[in-house]
N, C-alpha and C positions, 0 to 999 in steps of 0.2 A: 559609434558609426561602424565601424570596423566588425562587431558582433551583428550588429544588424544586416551588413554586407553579406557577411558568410550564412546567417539563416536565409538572407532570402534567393540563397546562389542553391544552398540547400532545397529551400521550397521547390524553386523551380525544377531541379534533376529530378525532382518528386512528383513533380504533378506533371513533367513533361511524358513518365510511364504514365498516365492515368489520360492521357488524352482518345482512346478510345473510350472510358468512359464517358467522358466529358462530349462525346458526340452521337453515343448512343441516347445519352441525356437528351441533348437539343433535340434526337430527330422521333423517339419515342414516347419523352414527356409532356406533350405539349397539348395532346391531345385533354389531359389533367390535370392540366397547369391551374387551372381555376380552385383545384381543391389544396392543393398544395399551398403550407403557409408564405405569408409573405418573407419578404427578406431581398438580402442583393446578394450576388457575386462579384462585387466590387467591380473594380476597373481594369485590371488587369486582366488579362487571357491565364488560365491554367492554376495561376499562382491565386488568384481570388482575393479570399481576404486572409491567408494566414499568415504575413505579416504586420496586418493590423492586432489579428490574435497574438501571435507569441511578444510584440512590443506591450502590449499591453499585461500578459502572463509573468513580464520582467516588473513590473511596476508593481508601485504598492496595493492597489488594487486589482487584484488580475481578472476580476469577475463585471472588470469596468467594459470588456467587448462584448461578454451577453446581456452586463444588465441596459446599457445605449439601446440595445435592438430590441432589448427586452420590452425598454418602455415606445420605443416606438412602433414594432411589430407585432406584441403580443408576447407571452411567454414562452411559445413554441416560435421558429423563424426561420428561414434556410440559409444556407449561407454557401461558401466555395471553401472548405478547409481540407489543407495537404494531401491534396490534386485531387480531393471527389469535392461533388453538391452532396451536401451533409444539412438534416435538418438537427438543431440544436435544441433540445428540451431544457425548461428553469423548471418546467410545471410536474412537481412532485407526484400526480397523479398519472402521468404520461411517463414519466421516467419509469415508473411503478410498474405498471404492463410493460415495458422493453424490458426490463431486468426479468420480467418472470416468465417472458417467453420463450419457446424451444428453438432447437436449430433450423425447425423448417420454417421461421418468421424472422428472425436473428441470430446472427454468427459474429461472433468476435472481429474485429478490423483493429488493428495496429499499424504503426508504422512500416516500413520494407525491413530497417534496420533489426528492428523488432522482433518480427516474424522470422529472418533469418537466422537471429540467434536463439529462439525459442524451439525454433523445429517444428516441422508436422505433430508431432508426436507428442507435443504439448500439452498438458491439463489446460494452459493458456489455450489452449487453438482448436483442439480438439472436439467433437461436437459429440452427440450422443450418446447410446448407452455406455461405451468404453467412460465418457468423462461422465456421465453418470457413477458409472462403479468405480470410479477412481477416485473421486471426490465423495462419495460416499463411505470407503472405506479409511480414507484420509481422514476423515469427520471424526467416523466413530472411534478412530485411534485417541484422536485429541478429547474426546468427552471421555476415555475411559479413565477409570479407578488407578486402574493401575500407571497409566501415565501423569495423573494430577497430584500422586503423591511421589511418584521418581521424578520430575520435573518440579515441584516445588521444594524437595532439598536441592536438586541441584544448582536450582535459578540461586536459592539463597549461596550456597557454597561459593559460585561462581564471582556472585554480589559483594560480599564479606572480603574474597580473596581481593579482588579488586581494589575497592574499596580502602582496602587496609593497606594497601602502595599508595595511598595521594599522598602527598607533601604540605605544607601549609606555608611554605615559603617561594610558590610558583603554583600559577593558575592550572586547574582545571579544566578540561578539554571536555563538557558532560556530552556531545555528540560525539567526539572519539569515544570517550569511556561506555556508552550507551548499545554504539555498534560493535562495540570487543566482548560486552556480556550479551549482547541480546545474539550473535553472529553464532557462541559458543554454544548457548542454549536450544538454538536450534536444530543446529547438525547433531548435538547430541541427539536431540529429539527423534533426526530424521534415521540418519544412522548410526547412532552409540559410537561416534568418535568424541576420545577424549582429548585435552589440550596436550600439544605434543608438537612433532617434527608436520606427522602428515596434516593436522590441521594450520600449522603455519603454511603447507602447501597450498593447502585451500584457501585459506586467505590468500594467499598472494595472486595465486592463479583468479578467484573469484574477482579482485578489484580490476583487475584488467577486462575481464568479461564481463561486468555491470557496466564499462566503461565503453561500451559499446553498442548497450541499447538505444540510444537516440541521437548515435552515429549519422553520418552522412551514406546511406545504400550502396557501399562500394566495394566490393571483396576483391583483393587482389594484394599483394604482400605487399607492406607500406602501408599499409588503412589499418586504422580503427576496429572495423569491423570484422577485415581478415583476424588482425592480433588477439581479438576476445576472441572470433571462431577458434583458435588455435589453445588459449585457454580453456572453454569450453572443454575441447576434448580430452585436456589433461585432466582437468577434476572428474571426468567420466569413467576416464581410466584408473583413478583412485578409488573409487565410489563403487567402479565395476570388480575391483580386485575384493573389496569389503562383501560384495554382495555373493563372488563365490566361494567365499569361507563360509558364508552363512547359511550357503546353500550345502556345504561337505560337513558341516553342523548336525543339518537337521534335524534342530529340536520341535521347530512347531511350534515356539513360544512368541509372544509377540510381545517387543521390547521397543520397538521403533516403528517408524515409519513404512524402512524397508519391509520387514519382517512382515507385517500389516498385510502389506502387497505378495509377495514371495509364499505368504501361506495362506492365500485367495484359490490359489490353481487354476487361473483363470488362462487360457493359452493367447490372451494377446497380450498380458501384461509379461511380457521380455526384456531381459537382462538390460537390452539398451534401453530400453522406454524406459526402465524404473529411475536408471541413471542418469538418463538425462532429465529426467523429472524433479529426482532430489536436487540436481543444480537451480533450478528454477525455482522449486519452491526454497530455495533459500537467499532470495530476491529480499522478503521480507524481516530476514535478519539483517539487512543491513540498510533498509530504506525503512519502511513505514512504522514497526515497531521501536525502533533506536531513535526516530523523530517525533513518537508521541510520548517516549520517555523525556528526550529534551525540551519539546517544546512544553509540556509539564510543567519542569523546574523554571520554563521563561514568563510562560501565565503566573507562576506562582510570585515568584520573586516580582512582578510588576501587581502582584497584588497580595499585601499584607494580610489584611482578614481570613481571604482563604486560604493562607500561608497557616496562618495561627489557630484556627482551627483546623485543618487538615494534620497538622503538628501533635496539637491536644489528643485527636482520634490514637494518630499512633501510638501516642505515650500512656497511651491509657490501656491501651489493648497489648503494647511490648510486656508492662508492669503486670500484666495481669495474668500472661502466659508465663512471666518468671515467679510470679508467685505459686502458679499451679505447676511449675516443674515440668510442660507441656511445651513439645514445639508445635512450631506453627503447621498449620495446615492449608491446603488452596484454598477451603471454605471462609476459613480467617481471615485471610486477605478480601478474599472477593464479598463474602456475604457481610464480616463484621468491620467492616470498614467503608458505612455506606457514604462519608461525606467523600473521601477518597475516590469512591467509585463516580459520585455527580463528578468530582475534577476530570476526570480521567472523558466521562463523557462532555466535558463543555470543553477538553481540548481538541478532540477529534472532531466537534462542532467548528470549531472557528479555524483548526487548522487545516483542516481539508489536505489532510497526505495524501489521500486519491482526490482529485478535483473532480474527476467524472470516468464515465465509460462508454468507448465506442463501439457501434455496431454496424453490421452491414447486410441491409433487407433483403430478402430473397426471395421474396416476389410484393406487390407493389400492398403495403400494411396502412390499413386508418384506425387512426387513433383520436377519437371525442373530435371529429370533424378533420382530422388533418392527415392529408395522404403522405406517405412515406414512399417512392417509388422504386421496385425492381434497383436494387445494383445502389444507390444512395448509401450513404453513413448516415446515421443517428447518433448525435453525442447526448446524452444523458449525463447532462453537468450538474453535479451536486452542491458545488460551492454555492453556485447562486441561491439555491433552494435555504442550504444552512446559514445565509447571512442576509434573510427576505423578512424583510422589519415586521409583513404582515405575518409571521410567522413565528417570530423571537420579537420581545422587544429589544430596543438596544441592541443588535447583534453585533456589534464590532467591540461591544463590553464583554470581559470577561466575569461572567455569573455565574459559577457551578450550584448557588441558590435556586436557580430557575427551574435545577431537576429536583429536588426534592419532593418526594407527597406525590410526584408526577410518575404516571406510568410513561415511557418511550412510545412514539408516537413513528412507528421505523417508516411510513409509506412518507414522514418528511424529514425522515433520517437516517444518511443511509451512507455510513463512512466506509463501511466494508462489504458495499454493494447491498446485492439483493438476487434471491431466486435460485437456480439451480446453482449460480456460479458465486453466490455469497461466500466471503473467505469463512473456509473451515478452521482456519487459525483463530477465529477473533477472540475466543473465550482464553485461550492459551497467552495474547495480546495484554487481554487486561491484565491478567495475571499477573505476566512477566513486571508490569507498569507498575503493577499494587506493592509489588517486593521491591522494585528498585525504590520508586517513592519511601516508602516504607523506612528502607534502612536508610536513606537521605536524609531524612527528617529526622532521625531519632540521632543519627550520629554526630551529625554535625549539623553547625550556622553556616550561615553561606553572603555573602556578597556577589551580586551576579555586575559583571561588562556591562555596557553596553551592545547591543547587537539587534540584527534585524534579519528576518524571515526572505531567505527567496523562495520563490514558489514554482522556477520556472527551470529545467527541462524537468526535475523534482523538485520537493520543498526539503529547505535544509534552511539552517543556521550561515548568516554570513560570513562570522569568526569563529562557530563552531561553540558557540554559549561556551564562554571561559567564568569560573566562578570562581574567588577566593573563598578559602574551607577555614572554620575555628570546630575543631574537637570538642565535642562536648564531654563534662566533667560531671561523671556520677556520683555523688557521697555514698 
């Protein structure tokens, strides 16, 4: 009771700023109302229905408030969530066109929390050609040569080190251990820091500032929100000291991230923007990739067969690289390891680490008969789509079978988005996933807790998947 208290004291400090929306709505919408899907704004003034959504986000089924409206309104339906009328997409085809449309039909909408700690200056926020070339040159860092063989020793190095500290007389923490190799892999990626004093900084200062994204909207010293702002700009100022050695460098080599951007020459990409950037994109070292490593090992462990094969692949393909005196390569992970790779897609299927993505129309959009108005959110909810029976059989089954033989069918699958703003990490994602599995499996047995999935303000592990470990014994 008590949590539900405090989100809906939240809801309301939220949607009481949205109340000129909310009246520009009634006195300009209405004339359209007829094209406009059905749906309610519940009963309450302002607050709407996101207390009905986020009690439901908490339960085991979080996709149980759109699928209700779903089957009663249709697939698409409007709703009142966290102080706008947002129309909500299940329909794969409709989600499909918002994802690939530009700033002048769709713009990013986040929470206040959110937006204040992301900054104008966002890849998050940011709207045209600048997150065009920013995200493009992001991209091509992550598909090059040179980054998929210096990130694939070092993922393994990072893996092995790890790894080789577990104990077998005290549980396993694989979401702690998941976000300490996946966190390292990335900042290296972004800016070539190695484990040390200034990366404990980072860590420390980071967990304070993730800890603030879906805060209560209140900056003032004593909040949440101020203490991550404050963090924030201490990893700025670490990030910014790394970015002017590399600029009294001047090699022109491109080793990271930064480097990528810095030897662009583009005059709006600035010292601050980069840095505040590289905190941002390093969101996903400690949410979405470190949760599709654990929840991996949760699918796996609740399902023996695909354990057992998944198992057999690597043992087949470790013995084969120590026979040929060959290490391993990205290509080996990713391409010779295809039942691996169905696992790895049938977790991001069921576990939906991004649930969806919101938008915010900017001038009044129809889409297959349904109007979107001026000033509205669009959420474009994925979950529903990857757990729609017409769509998977079984989808509450864990099948990584279902992908084999099967090409990706991405307009009904769409874990890392879609369109200009599809995560440029995601090939780097599997990767990372393919080595950790990888050396899991080969090293050890495991016994997994018991535990269960939240899904709600993120999805995490409720006990954080604790595993007892048995060493395996090579003759």
């Amino acid at each position: 009771m008590e949590v539900l208290l405090i989100l809906a004291v939240t809801a309301a400090i939220f949607c009481l700023c949205k109340i000129r929306n909310w009246w520009n709505f009634n006195v300009n919408s209405t004339t359209k109302s007829s094209q406009i899907p059905l749906g309610s704004f519940g009963i309450f003034p302002f607050v709407g229905e996101t207390i009905h959504f986020i009690s439901s986000a908490y339960s085991d089924r979080p996709e149980s408030f759109v699928d209700k409206r779903r089957h009663t309104y249709g697939k698409v339906f409007k709703s009142h969530l966290f102080g706008s009328p947002t129309i909500v997409s299940s329909d794969a085809e409709v989600s499909k066109i918002i994802l690939q449309s530009d700033a002048r039909t769709f713009i990013p909408s986040y929470p206040k929390s959110l937006m204040e700690l992301m900054g104008k200056s966002s890849i998050l926020v940011i709207n045209g050609s600048l997150q065009r070339r920013i995200h493009g040159l992001i991209g091509s860092f992550f598909k090059s040569a040179t980054l998929k063989s210096q990130i694939t020793a070092e993922m393994e190095s990072y893996v092995m080190e790890s790894m080789g500290r577990w104990r077998e007389d005290s549980p396993i923490y694989i979401q702690d251990e998941a976000k300490n190799i996946a966190f390292q892999v990335l900042v290296k990626a972004l800016i070539s820091l190695d484990p040390g004093i200034e990366m404990e900084l980072l860590k420390k200062y980071f967990q304070e500032f993730i800890a603030g994204l879906m805060s209560i909207p209140l900056n003032f010293p004593g909040t949440q929100l101020y203490r991550s702002l404050q963090a924030k700009r201490k990893m700025v100022r670490i990030i910014d000291g790394i970015i002017q050695e590399k600029r009294g460098c001047n090699e022109g080599i491109t080793k990271d991230v930064v480097d990528a951007l810095l030897n662009d020459k583009n005059e709006q990409l600035t010292d601050e923007l980069i840095a505040e950037n590289m905190v941002d994109l390093m969101i996903p070292g400690e949410d979405s990739v470190p949760l599709l490593m654990t929840l991996a090992i949760k699918y796996l462990s609740d399902c023996p067969a695909a354990l057992t094969q998944l198992t057999e692949e690597n043992m087949k393909l470790k013995k084969l690289k120590e026979k040929l005196k060959e290490p391993f390569s990205w290509n080996d992970y990713v391409s010779s390891l295809p039942f691996t790779q169905t696992v790895i897609t049938e977790t991001l299927r069921m576990g939906n680490i991004i649930t969806g993505v919101m938008r915010k129309a900017m001038k009044d959009v129809e889409i297959k008969g349904h109007l979107i108005p001026k000033g509205w959110c669009v959420f474009a909810y994925f979950r529903s789509v990857h757990l729609d029976d017409k769509l998977y059989n079984f989808p509450y089954q864990f099948n990584p079978w279902r992908w084999q033989d099967k090409e990706i069918n991405y307009g009904n699958f769409t874990p890392f988005g879609g369109g200009q703003r599809l995560c440029p990490g995601l090939d780097l994602a599997r990767l990372e996933t393919s080595i950790f599995l990888h050396h899991f499996v080969t090293k050890f047995r495991w016994e997994a807790e018991d535990d269960s999935i939240v899904n709600f303000p993120t999805v995490r592990m409720k006990r954080r998947m604790p595993v007892w470990i048995k060493r395996r014994r090579y003759s």
